[in-house]
N, CA, C and O atoms as CSV, one atom per row, in Angstrom:
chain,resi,resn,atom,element,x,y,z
A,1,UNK,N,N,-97.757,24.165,-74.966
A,1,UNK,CA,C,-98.526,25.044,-75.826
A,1,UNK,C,C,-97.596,25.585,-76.914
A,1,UNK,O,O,-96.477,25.990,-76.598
A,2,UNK,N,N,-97.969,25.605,-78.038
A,2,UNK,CA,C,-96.964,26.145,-78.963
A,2,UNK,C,C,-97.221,27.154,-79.365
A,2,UNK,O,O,-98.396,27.462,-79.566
A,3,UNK,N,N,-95.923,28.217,-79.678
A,3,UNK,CA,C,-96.007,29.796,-79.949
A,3,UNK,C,C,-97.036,30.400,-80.596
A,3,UNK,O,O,-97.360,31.565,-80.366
A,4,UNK,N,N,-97.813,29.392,-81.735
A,4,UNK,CA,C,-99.357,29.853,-82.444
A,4,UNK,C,C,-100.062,29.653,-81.589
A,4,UNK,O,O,-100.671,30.723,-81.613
A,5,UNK,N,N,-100.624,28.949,-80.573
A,5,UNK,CA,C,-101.407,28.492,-79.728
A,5,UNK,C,C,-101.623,29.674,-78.518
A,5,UNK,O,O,-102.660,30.196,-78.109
A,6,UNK,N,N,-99.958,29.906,-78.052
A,6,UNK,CA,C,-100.281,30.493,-77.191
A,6,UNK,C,C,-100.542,32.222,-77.718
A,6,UNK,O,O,-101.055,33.034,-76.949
A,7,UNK,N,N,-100.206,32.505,-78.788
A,7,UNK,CA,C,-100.825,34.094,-79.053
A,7,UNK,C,C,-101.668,34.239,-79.347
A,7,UNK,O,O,-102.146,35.354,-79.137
A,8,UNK,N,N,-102.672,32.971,-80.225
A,8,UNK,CA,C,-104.319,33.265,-80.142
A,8,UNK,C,C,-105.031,33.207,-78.736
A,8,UNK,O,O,-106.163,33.649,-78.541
A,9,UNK,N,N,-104.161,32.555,-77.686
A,9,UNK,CA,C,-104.774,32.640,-76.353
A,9,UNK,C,C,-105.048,34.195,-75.792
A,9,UNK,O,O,-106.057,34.701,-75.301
A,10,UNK,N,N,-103.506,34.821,-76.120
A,10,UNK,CA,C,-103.119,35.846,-75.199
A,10,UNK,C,C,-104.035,37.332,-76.320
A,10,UNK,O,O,-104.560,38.313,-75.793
A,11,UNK,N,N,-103.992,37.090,-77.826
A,11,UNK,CA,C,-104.897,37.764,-78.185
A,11,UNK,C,C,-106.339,37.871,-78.040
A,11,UNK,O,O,-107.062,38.867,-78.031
A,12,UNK,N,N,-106.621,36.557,-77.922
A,12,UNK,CA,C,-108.213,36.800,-77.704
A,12,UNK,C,C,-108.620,37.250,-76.811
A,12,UNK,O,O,-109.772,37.682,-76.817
A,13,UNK,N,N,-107.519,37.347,-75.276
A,13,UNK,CA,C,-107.325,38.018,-74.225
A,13,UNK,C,C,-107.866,39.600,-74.399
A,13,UNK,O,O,-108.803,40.290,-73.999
A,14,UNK,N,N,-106.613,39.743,-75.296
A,14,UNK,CA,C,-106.282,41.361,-75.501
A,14,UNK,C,C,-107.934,41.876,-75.938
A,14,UNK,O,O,-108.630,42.678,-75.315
A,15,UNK,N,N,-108.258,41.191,-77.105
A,15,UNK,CA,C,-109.602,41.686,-77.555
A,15,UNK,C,C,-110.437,41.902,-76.434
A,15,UNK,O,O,-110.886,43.001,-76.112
A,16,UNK,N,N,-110.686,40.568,-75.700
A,16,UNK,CA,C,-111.691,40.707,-74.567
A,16,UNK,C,C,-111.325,41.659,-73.587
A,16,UNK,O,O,-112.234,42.157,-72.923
A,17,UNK,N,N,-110.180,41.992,-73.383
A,17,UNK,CA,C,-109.918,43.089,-72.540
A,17,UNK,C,C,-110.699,44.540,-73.156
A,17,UNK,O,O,-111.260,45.426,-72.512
A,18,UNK,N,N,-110.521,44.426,-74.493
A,18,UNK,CA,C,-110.434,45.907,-74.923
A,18,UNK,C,C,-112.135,46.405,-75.048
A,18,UNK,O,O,-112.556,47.556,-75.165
A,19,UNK,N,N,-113.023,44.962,-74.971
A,19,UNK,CA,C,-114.109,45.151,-75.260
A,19,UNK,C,C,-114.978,44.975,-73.543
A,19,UNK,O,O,-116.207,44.911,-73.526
A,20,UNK,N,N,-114.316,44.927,-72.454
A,20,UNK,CA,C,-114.610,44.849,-71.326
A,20,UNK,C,C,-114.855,45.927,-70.545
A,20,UNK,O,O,-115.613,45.822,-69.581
A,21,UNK,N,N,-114.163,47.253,-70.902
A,21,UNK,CA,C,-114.918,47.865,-70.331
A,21,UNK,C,C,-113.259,47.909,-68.917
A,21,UNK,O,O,-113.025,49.093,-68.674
A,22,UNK,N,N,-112.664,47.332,-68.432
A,22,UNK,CA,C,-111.860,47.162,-67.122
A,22,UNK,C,C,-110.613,47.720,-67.701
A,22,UNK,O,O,-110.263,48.056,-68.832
A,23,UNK,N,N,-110.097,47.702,-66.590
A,23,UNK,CA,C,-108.937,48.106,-66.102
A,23,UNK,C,C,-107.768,47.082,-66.685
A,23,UNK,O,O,-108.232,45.942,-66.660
A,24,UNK,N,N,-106.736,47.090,-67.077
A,24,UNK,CA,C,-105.589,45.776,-67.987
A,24,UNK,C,C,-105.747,44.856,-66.033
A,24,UNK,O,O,-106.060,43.665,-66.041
A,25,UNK,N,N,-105.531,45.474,-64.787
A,25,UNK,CA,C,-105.089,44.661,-63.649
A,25,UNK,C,C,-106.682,44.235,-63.027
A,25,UNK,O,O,-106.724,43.423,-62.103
A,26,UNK,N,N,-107.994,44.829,-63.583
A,26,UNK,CA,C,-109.035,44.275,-63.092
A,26,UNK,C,C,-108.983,42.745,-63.843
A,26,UNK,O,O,-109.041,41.611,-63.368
A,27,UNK,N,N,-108.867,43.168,-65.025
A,27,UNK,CA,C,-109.088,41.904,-66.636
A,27,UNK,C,C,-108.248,41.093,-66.058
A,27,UNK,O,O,-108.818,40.120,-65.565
A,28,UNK,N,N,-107.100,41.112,-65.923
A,28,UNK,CA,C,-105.840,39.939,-65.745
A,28,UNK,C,C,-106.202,39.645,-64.096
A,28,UNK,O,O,-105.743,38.548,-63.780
A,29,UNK,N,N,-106.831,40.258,-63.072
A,29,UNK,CA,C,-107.240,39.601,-62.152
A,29,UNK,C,C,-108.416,39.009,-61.933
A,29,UNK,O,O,-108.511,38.250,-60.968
A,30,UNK,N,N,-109.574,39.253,-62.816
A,30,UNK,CA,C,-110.556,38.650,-63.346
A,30,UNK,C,C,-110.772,37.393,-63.467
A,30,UNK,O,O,-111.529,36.607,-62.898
A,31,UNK,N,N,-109.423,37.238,-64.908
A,31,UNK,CA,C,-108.924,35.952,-65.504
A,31,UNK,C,C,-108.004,35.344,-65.108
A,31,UNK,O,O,-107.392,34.530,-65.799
A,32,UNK,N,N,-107.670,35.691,-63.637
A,32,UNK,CA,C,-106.249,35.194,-63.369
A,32,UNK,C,C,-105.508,34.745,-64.159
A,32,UNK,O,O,-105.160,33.627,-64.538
A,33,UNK,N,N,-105.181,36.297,-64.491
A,33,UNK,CA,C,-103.889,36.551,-65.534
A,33,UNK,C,C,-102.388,36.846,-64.898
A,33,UNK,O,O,-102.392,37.233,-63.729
A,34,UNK,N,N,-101.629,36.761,-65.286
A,34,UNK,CA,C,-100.259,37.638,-64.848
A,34,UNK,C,C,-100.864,39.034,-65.353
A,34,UNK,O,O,-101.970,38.949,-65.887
A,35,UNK,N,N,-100.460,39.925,-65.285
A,35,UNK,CA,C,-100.426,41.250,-65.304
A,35,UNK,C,C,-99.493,41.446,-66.493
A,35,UNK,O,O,-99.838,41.772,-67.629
A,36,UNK,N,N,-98.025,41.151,-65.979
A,36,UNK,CA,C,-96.744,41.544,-67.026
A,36,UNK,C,C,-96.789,40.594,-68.270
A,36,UNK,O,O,-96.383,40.894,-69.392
A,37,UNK,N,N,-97.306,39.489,-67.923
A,37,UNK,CA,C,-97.910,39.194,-69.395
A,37,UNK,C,C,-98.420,39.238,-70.135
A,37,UNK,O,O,-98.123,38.979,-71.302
A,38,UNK,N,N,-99.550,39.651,-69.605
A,38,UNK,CA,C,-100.473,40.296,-70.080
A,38,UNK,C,C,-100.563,41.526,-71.267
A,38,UNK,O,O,-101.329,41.630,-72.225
A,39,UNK,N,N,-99.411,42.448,-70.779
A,39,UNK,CA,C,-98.743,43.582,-70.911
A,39,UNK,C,C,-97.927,43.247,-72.121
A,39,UNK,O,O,-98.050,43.810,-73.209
A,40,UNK,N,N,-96.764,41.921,-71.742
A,40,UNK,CA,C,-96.100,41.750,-72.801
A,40,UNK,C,C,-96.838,41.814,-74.319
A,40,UNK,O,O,-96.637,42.600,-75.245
A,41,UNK,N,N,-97.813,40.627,-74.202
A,41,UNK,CA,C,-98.392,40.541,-75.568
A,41,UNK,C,C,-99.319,41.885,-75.760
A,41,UNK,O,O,-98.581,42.580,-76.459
A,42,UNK,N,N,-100.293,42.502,-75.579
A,42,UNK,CA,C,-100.804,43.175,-75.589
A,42,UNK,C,C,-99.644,44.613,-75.833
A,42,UNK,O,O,-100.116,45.749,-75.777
A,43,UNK,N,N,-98.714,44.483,-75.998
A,43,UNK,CA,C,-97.186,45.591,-76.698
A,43,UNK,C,C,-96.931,45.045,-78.083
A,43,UNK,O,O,-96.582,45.761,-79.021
A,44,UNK,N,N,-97.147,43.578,-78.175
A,44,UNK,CA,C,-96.953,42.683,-79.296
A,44,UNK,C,C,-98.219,42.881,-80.426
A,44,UNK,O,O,-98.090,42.966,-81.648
A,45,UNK,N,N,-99.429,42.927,-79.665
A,45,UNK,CA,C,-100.750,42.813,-80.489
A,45,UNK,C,C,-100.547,44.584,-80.961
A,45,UNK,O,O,-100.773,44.742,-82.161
A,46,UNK,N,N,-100.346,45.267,-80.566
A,46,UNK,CA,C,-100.292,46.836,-81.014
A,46,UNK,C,C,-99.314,46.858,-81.611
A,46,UNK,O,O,-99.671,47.265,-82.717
A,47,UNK,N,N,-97.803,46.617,-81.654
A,47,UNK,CA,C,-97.212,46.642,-82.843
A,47,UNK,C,C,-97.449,45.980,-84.046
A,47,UNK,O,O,-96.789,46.329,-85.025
A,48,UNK,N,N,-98.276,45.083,-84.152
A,48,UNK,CA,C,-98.904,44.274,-85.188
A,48,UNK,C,C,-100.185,45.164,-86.105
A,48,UNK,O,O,-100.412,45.131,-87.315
A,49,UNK,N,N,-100.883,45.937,-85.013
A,49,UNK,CA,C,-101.965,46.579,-85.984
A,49,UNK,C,C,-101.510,48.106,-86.481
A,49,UNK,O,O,-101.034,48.969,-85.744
A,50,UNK,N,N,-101.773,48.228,-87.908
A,50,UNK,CA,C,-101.486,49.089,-88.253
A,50,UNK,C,C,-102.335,50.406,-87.823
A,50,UNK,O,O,-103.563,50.474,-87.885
A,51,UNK,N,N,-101.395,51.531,-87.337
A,51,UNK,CA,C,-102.129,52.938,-87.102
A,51,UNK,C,C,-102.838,53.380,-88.543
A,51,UNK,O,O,-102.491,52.890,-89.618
A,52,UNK,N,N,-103.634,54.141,-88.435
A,52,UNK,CA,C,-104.231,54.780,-89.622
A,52,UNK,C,C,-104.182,56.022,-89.150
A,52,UNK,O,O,-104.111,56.296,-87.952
A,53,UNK,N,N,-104.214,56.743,-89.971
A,53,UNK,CA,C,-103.978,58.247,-89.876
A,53,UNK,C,C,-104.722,59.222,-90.620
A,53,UNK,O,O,-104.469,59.694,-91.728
A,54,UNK,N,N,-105.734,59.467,-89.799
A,54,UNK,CA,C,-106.814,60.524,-90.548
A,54,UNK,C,C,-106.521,61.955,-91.327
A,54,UNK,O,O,-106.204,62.994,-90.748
A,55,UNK,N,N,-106.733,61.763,-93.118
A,55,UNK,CA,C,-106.086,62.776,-93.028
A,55,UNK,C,C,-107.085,63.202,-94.309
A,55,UNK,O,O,-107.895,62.352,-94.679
A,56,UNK,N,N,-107.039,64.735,-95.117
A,56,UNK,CA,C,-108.079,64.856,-96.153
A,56,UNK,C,C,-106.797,65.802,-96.985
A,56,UNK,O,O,-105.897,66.590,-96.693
A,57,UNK,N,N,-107.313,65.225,-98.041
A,57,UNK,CA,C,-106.820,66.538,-99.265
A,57,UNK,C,C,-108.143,66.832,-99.933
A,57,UNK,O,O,-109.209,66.260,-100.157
A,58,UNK,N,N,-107.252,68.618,-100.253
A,58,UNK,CA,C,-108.111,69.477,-100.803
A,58,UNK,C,C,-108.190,69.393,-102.314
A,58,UNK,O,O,-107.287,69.254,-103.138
A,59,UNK,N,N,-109.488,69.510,-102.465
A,59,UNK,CA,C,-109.855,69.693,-103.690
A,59,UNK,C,C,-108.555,70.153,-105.089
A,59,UNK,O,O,-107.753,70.963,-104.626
A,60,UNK,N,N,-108.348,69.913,-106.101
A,60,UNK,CA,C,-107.484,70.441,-106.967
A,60,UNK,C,C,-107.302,71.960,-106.783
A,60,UNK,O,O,-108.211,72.567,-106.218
A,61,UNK,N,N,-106.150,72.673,-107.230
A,61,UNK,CA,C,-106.145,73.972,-107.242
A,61,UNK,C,C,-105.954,74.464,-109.231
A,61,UNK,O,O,-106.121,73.892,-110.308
A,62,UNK,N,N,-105.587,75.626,-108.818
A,62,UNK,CA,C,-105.152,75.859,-110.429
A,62,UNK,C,C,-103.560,75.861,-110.410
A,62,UNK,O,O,-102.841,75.791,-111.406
A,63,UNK,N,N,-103.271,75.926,-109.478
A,63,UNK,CA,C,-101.325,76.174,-109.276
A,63,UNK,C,C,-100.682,74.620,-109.069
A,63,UNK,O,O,-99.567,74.282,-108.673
A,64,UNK,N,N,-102.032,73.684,-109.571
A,64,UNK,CA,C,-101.565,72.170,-109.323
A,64,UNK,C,C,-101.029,72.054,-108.072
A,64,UNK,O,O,-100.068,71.287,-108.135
A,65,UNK,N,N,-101.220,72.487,-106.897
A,65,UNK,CA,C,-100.697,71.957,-105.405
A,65,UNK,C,C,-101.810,71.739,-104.694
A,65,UNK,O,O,-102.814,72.450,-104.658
A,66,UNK,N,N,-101.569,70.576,-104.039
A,66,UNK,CA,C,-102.303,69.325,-103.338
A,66,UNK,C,C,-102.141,69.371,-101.906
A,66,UNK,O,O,-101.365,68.570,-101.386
A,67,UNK,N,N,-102.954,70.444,-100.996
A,67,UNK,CA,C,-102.549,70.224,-99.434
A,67,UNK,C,C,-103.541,69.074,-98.677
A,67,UNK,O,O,-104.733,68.770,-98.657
A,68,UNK,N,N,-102.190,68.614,-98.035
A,68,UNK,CA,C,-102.853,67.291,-96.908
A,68,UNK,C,C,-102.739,67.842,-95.744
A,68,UNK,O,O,-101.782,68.391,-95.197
A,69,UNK,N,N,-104.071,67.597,-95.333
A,69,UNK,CA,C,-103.991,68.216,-93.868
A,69,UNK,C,C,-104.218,66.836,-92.891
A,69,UNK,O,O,-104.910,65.871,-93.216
A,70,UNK,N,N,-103.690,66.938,-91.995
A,70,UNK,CA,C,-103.243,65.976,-90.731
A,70,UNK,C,C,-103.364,66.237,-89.859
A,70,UNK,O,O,-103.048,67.402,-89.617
A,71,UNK,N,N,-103.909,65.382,-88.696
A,71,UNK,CA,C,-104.095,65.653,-87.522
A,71,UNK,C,C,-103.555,66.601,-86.827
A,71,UNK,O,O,-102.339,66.424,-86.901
A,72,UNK,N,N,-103.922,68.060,-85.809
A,72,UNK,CA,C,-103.414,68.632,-85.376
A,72,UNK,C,C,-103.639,69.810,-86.616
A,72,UNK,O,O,-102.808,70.611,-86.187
A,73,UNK,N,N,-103.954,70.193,-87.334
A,73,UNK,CA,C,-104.488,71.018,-88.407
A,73,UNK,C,C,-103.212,71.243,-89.678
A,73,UNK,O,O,-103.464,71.868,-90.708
A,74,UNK,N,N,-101.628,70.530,-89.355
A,74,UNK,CA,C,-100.531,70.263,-89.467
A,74,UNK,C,C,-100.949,70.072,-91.401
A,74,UNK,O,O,-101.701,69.229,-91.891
A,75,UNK,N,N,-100.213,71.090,-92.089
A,75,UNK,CA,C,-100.853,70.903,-93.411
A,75,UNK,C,C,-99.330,70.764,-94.164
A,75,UNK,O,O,-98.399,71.516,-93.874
A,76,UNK,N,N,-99.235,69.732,-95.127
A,76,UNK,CA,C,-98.678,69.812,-96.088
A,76,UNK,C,C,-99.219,69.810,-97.672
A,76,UNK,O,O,-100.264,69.291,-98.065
A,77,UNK,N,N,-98.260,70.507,-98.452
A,77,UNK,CA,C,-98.203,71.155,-99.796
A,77,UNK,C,C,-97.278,70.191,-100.593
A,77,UNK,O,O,-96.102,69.981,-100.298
A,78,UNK,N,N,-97.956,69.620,-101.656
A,78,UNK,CA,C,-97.320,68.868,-102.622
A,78,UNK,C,C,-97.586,69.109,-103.725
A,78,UNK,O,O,-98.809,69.145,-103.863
A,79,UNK,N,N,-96.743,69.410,-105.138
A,79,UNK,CA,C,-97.059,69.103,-106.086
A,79,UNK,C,C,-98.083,68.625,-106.570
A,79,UNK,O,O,-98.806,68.615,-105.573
A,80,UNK,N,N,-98.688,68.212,-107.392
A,80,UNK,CA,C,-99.721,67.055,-108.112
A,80,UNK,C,C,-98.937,66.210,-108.893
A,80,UNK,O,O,-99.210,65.019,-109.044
A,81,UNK,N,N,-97.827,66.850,-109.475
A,81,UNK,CA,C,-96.889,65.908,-110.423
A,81,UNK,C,C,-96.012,64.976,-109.742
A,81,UNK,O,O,-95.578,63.938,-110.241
A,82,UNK,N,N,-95.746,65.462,-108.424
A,82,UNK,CA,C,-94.880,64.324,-107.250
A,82,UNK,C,C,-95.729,63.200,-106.558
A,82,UNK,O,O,-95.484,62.026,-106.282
A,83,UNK,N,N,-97.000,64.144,-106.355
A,83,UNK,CA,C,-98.501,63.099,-105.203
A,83,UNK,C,C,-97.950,61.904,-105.603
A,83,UNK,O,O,-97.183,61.480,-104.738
A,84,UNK,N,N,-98.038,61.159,-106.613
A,84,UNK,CA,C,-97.820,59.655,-106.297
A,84,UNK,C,C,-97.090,58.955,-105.745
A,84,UNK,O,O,-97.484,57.973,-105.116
A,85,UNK,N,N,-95.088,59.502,-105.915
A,85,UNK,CA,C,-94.091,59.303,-105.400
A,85,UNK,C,C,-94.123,59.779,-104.142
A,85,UNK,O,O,-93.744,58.991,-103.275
A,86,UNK,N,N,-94.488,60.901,-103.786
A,86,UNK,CA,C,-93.981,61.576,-102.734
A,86,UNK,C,C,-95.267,61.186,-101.628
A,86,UNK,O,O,-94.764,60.838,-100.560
A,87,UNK,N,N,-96.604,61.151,-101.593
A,87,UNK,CA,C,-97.433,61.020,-100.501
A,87,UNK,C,C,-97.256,59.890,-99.930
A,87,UNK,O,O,-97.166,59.953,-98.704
A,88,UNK,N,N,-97.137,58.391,-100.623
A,88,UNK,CA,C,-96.153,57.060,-99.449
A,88,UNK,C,C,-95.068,57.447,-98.823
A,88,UNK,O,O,-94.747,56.735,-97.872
A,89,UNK,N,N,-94.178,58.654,-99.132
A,89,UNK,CA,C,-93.198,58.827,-98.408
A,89,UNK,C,C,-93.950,59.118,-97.275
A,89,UNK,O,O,-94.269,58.218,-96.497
A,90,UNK,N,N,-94.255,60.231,-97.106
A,90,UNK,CA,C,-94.638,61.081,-96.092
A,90,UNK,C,C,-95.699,60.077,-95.320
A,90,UNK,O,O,-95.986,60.591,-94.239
A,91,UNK,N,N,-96.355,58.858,-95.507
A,91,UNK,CA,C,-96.829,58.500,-94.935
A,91,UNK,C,C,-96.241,57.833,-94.422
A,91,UNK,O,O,-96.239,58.106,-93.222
A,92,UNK,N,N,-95.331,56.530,-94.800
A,92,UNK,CA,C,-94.055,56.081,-94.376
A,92,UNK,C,C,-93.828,56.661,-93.142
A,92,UNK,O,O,-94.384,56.237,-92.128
A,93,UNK,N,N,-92.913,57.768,-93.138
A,93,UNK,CA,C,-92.481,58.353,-92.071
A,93,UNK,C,C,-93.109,59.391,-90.757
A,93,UNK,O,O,-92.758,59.943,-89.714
A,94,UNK,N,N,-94.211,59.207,-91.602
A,94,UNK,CA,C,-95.260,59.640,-90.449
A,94,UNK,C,C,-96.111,58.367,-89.404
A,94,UNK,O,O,-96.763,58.508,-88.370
A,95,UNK,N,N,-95.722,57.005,-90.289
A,95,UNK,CA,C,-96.272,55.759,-89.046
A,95,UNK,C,C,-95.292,55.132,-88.306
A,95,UNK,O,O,-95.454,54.283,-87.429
A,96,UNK,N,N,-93.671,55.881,-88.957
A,96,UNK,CA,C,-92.719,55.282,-87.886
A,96,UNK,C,C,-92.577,56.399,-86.557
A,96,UNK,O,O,-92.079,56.236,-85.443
A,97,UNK,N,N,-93.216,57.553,-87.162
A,97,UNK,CA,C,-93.210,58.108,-85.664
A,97,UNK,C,C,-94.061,57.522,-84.173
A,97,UNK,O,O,-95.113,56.884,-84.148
A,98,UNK,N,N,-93.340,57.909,-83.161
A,98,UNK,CA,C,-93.791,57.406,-81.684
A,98,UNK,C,C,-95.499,58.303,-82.146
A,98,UNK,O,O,-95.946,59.061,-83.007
A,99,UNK,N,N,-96.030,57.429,-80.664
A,99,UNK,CA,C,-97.352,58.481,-80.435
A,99,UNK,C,C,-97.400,59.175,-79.835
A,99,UNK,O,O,-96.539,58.995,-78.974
A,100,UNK,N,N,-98.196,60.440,-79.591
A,100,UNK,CA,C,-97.540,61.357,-78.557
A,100,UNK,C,C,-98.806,60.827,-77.478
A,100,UNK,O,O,-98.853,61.255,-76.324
């Protein structure tokens, strides 16, 4: 089986797992799966999809500052003259964080 072959296997897995309703050790005993392989790719398929991160800004002000509020009610204050440069930062380093 070759390395493309076998991750559309082990993904279509993952999907069907996720849309099943079971347990990762009901699914992989289901399908007589390995378990830890199971596991492996399914660590692989989640580092592949990108998190999104729900977040809203407020309306314009008159003092030109732009708050983003973020999950957890966690608000930041930006400029309007930086927003373009500066909000990929902050997003940047807000999708290399772990999840809690």
């Amino acid at each position: 089986m070759t390395e493309q072959s076998k991750s559309g296997f082990w993904m279509m897995h993952v999907t069907k797992w996720k849309d099943s309703g079971l347990s990762q050790t009901a699914y992989c005993r289901e399908h007589q799966l390995r378990l830890s392989t199971f596991t492996y790719w399914r660590g692989k398929e989640a580092k592949k999809t990108p998190k999104l991160i729900p977040l809203s800004v407020s309306p314009r002000s008159t003092d030109e500052t732009v708050v983003v509020t973020l999950p957890g009610n966690a608000k930041i204050h930006l400029r309007e003259s930086t927003l373009e440069r500066t909000l990929p930062m902050v997003l940047h380093l807000l999708r290399e964080q772990p999840e809690c």
